[in-house]
C-alpha positions as CSV (number, residue, x, y, z in Angstrom):
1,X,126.6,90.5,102.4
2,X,128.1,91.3,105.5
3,X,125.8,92.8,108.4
4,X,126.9,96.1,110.2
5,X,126.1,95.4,113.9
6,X,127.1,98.6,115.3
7,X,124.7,101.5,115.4
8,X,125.0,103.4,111.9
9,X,125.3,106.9,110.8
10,X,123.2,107.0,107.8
11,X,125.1,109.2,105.6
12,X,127.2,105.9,104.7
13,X,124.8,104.3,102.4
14,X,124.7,101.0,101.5
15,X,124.8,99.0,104.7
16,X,122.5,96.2,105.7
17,X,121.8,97.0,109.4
18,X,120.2,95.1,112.4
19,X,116.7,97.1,113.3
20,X,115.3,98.6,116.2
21,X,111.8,99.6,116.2
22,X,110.1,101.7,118.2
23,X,109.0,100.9,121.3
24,X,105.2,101.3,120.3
25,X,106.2,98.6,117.3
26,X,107.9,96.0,120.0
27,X,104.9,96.2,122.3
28,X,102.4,95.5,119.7
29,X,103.6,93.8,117.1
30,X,104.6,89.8,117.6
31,X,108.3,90.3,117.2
32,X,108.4,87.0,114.6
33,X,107.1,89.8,112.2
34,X,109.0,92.7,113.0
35,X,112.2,92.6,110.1
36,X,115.6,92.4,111.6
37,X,117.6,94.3,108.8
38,X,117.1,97.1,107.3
39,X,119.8,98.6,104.2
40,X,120.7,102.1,104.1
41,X,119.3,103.8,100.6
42,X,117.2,106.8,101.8
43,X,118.9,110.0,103.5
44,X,116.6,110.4,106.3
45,X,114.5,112.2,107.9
46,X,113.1,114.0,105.2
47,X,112.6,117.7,105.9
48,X,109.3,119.5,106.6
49,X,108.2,122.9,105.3
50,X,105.4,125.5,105.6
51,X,103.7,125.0,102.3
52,X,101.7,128.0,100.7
53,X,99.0,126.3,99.0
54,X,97.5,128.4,95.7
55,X,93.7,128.5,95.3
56,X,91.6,126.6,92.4
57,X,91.1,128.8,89.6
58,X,87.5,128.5,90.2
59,X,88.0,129.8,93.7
60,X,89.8,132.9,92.3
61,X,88.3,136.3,93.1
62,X,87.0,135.9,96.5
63,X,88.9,138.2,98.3
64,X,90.6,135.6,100.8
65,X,91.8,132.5,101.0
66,X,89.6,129.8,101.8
67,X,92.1,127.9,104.6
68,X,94.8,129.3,106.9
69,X,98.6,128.3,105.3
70,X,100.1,129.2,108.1
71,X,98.8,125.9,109.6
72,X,99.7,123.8,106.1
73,X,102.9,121.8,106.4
74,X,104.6,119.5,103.8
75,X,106.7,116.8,104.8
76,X,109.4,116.4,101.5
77,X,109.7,112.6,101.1
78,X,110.6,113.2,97.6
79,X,113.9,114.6,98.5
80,X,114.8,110.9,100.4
81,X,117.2,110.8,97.4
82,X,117.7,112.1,94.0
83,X,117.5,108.9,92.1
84,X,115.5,106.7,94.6
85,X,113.2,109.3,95.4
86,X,110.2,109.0,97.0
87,X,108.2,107.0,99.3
88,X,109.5,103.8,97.8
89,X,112.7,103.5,99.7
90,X,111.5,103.7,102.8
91,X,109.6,100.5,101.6
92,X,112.8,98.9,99.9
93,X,114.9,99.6,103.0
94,X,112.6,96.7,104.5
95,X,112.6,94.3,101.4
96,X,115.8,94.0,100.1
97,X,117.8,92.9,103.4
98,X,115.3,89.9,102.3
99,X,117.3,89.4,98.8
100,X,120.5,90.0,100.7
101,X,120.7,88.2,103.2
102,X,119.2,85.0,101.4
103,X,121.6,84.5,98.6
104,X,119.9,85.9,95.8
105,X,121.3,87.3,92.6
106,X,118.4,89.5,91.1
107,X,115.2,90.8,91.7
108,X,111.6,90.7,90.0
109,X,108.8,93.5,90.5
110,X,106.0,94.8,88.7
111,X,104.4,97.9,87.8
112,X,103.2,100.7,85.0
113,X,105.3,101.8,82.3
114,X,105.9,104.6,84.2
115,X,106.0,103.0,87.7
116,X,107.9,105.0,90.4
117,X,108.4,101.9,92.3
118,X,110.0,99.7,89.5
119,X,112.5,102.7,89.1
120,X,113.7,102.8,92.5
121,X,114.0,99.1,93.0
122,X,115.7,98.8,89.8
123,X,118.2,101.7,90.7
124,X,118.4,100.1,94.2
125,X,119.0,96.9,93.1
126,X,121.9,98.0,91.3
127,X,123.4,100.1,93.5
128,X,123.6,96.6,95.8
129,X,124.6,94.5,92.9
130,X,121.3,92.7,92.3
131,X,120.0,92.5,89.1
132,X,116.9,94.0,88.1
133,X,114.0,92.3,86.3
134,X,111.4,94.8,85.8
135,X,107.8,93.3,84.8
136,X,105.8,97.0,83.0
137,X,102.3,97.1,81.7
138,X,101.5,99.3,78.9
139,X,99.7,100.0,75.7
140,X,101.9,100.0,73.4
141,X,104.3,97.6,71.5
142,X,107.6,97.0,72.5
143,X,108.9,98.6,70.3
144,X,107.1,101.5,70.3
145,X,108.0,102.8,73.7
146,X,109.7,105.8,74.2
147,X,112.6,105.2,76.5
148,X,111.4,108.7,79.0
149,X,110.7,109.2,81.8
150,X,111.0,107.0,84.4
151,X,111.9,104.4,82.0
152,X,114.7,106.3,80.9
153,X,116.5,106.1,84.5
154,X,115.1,101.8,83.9
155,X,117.4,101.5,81.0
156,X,120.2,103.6,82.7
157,X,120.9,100.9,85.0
158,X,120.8,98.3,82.3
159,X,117.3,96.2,83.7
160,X,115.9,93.7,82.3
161,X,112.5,94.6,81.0
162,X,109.5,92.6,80.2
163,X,106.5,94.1,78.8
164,X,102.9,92.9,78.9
165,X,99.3,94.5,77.9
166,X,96.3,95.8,80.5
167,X,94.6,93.3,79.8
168,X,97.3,90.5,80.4
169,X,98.0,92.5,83.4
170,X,94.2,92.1,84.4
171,X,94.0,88.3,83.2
172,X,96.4,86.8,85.0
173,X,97.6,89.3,87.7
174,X,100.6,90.8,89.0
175,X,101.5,87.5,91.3
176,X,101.3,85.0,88.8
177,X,103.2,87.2,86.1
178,X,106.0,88.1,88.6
179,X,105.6,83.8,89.2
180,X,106.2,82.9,85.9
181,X,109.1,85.2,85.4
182,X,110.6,83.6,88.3
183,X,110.4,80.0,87.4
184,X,112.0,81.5,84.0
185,X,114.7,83.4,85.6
186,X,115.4,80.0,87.6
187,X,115.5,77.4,84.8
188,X,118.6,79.9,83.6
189,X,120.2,79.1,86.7
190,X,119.6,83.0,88.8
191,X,117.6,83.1,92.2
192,X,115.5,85.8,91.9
193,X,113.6,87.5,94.9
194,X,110.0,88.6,93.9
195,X,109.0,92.3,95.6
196,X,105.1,92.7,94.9
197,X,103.5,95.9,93.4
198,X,104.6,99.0,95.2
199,X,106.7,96.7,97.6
200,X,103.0,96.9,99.5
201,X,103.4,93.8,101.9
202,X,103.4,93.5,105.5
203,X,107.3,93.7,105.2
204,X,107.5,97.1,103.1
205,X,104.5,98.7,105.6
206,X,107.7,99.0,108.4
207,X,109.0,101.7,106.1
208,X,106.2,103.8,106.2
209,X,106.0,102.6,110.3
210,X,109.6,104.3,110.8
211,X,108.5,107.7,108.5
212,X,105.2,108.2,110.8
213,X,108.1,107.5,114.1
214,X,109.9,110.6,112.2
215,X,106.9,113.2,111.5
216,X,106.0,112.4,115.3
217,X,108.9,113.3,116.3
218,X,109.0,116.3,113.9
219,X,105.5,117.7,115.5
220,X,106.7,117.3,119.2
221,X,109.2,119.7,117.9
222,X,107.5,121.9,116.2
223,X,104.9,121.9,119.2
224,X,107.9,122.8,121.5
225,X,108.7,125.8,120.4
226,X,105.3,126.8,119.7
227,X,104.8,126.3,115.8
228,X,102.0,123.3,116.1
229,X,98.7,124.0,119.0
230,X,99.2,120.3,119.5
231,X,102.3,117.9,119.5
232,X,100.9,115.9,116.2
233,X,99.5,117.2,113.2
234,X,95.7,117.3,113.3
235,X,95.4,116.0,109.2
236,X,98.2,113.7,107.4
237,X,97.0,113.5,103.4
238,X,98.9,111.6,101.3
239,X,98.4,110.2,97.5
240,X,97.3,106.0,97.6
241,X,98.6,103.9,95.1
242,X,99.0,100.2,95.8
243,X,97.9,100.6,99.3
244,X,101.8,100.0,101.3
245,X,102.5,103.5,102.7
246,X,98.6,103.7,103.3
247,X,99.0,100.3,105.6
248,X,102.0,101.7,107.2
249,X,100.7,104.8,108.2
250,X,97.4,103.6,109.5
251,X,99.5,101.1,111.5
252,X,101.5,103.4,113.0
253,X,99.0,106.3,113.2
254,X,97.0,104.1,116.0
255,X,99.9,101.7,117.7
256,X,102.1,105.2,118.4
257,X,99.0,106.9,119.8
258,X,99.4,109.7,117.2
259,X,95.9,111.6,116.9
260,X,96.2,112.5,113.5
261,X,93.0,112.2,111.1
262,X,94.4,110.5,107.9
263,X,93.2,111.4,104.9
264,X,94.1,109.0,101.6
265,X,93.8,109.9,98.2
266,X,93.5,106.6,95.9
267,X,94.8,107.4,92.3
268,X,93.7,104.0,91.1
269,X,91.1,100.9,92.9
270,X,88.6,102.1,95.4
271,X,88.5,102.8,98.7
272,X,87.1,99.6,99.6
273,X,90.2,98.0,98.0
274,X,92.4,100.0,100.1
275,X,90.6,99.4,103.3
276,X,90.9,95.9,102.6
277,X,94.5,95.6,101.9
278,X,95.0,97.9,105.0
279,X,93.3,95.7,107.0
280,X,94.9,92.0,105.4
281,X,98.2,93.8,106.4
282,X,97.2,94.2,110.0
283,X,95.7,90.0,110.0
284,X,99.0,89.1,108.5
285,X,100.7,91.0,111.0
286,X,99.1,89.8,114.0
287,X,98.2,93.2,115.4
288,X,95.2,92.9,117.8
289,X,94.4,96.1,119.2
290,X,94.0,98.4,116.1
291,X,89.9,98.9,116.0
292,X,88.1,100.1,113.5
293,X,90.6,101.8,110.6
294,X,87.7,103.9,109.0
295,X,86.8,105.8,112.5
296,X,90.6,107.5,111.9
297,X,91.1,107.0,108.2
298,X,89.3,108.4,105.3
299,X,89.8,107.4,101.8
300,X,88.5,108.5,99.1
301,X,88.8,108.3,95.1
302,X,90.2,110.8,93.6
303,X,91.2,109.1,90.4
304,X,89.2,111.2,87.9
305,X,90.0,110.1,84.3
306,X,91.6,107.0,85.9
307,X,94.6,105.9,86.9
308,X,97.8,107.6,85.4
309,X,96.0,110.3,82.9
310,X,96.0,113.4,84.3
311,X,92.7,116.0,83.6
312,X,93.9,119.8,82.4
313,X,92.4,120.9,85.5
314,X,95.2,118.4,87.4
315,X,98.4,119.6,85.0
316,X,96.5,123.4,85.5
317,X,97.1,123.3,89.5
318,X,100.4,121.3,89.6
319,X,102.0,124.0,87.6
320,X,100.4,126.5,89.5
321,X,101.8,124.7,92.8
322,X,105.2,124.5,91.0
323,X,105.0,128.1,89.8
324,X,104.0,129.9,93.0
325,X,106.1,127.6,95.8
326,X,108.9,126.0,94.0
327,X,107.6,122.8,94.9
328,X,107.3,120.1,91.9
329,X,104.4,117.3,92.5
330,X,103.5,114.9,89.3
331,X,100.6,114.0,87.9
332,X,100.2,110.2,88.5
333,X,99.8,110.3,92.4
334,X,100.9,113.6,94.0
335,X,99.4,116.4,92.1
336,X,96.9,114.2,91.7
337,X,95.9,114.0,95.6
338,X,96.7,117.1,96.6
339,X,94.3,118.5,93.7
340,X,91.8,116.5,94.8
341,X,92.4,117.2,98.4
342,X,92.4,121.0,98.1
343,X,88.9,121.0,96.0
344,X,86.9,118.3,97.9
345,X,88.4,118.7,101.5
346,X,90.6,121.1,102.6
347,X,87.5,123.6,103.1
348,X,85.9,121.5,105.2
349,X,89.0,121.5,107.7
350,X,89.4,124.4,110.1
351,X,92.8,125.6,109.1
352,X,92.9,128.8,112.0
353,X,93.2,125.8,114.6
354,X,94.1,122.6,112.9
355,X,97.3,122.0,111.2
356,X,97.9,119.5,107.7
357,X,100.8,117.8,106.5
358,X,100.8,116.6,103.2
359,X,103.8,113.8,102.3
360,X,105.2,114.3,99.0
361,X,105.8,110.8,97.6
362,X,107.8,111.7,94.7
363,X,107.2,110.6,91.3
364,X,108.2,113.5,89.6
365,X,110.7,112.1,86.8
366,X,107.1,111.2,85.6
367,X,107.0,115.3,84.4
368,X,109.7,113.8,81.7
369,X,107.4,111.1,79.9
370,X,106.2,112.7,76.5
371,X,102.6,112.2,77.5
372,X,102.8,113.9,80.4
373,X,105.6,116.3,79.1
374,X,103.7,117.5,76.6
375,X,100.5,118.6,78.5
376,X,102.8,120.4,80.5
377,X,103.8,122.4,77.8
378,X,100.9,123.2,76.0
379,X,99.8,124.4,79.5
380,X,102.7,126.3,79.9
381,X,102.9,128.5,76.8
382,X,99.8,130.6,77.8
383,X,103.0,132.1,80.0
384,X,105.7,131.3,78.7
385,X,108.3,133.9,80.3
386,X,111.4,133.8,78.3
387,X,112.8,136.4,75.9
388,X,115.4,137.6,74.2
389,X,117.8,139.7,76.2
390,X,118.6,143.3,75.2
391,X,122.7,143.6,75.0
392,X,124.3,146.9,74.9
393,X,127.8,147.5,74.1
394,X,128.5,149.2,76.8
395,X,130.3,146.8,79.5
């Protein structure tokens, strides 16, 4: 793989680069962790938007709205690319110079059946001639799963997929499965490269570094020309799934000296999970100066029925968000935060003077698995606006 050493535009896609952090990353991170590479695969930055949040159906009827939109941002990471998409290749941008660079031939990770993550490093992986080894835990047989969803775009780009129960999945765990299937993979003579569960490692935290480096310079911006009070946004909510864009953030959040109040919603573990993983990230890291996480971080559990099975009250509000701004979430981690979010917190937040972002982090080729599909639908034909159109002969 040869290395591009001069600065890159990054419309050209595709190119393993050398990296320059931040100056807030050099001066406090031991630069034996900082990566050196970083490949090309998102088109970045993502774009921001004023985003006209609807009300609960059980807030209907009061006259006003309970917070101020005008102050409600969202920042689109689910437009990074169309078949990426997400806030996965930020992460992969870090991880897979690693496979590059170091001779390998294929890669391993792990996830759900539906896993966002496994589809964007299995499209990625493609796209840089690495062959993809996708480890997915479900319910059902083998054969018995429908190829939809993100699975769909899986077997689209030909990967190599290896099924295996919860309760495997919860036996052994994700490191030893992803072991195993590498030992496998090398007794048929490949070298595979192992990325963890949601790429969330110290490495994959840098992309989520470099996107909080982006919105900061988006609110100075906006500040400038008199669109934000202050020149960062006062609230940053995003959905928390393996805990990777939750350790970059917080990272960055405090090393940048960004005031922002971040608010993660965990779709699966509990927030004591998350804290911890946020916090092994920042031992393995050797960052010394970040204080107490949870004075500047709130996480809470918005899982409801668990992870990955969306309530009616979750599918109610995504199609109303979809159906009033244009704006598609899913209902694994996205529609499921920002549900939770706008019942349990957004009222206690004084919109008239504080501003929120909420990061979009894709997922929604998840709308196209049958069970998810399908409790769209059902929701959907209460309204269902098409019709037969009247035709005169008249032209």
């Amino acid at each position: 793989m040869r290395i591009t050493e001069e600065k890159m535009d990054r419309s050209l896609l595709y190119q393993v680069c050398p990296y320059n952090p931040p100056s807030w990353i050099a001066a406090n991170i031991p630069s034996s962790a900082i990566p050196l590479h970083y490949v090309t695969l998102g088109r970045f930055p993502t774009p921001i938007a004023k985003f006209a949040l609807p009300l609960l159906e059980t807030e209907l009827g009061g006259g006003t709205s309970l917070w101020d939109n005008n102050n409600i941002y969202i920042k689109r990471d689910d437009l990074s690319s169309s078949d990426l998409s997400g806030n996965k290749v930020r992460k992969l941008e870090f991880l897979l110079p690693e496979a590059l660079l170091n001779g390998h031939d294929s890669v391993i990770t792990i996830g759900g059946i539906q896993s966002n993550h496994a589809r964007a490093t299995a499209i990625a992986s493609r796209q840089l001639g690495l062959e993809p080894h996708l480890i997915l835990r479900g319910r059902q047989n083998p054969e018995d799963i429908l190829p939809d969803g993100n699975l769909l775009l899986d077997r689209l780009v030909d990967s190599h997929i290896h099924t295996v129960t919860p309760a495997t999945y919860a036996t052994i765990g994700s490191a030893s499965l992803t072991s195993q299937l590498k030992t496998q993979l090398e007794m048929e003579g490949k070298k595979p490269y192992i990325i963890p569960v949601g790429g969330s490692n110290p490495l994959g935290s840098f992309g989520y570094m470099e996107m909080i480096n982006e919105l900061n310079q988006q609110a100075v911006a906006l500040h400038s020309n008199g669109r934000l009070r202050t020149p960062y946004f006062d609230h940053i909510v995003f959905a928390c799934g393996s805990g990777g864009t939750a350790s970059g953030i917080v990272i960055a959040t405090k090393l940048s000296g960004c005031k922002s109040k971040i608010h993660a919603v965990g779709v699966c573990d509990s927030p004591e999970y998350f804290y911890n993983h946020i916090e092994q990230n920042i031992k393995d890291l050797n960052i010394s100066n970040m204080g107490d996480v949870r004075e500047f971080c709130s996480i809470y559990n918005g899982q409801n029925l668990g992870y990955a099975r969306a309530s009616d009250d979750e599918i109610e509000y995504l199609i109303k968000v979809s159906s009033t701004t244009g704006i598609i979430l899913d209902p694994i981690y996205s529609g499921k935060a920002l549900y939770f979010f706008v019942k349990n917190v957004l009222k206690t937040i004084n919109t008239t003077e504080e501003s929120v972002v909420f990061i979009h982090t894709g997922g929604g080729y998840a709308n196209f698995a049958n069970e998810y599909s399908e409790k769209i639908n059902n929701e959907l034909k209460n309204n269902f606006k098409i019709k037969k159109l009247i035709v005169h002969n008249n032209k």
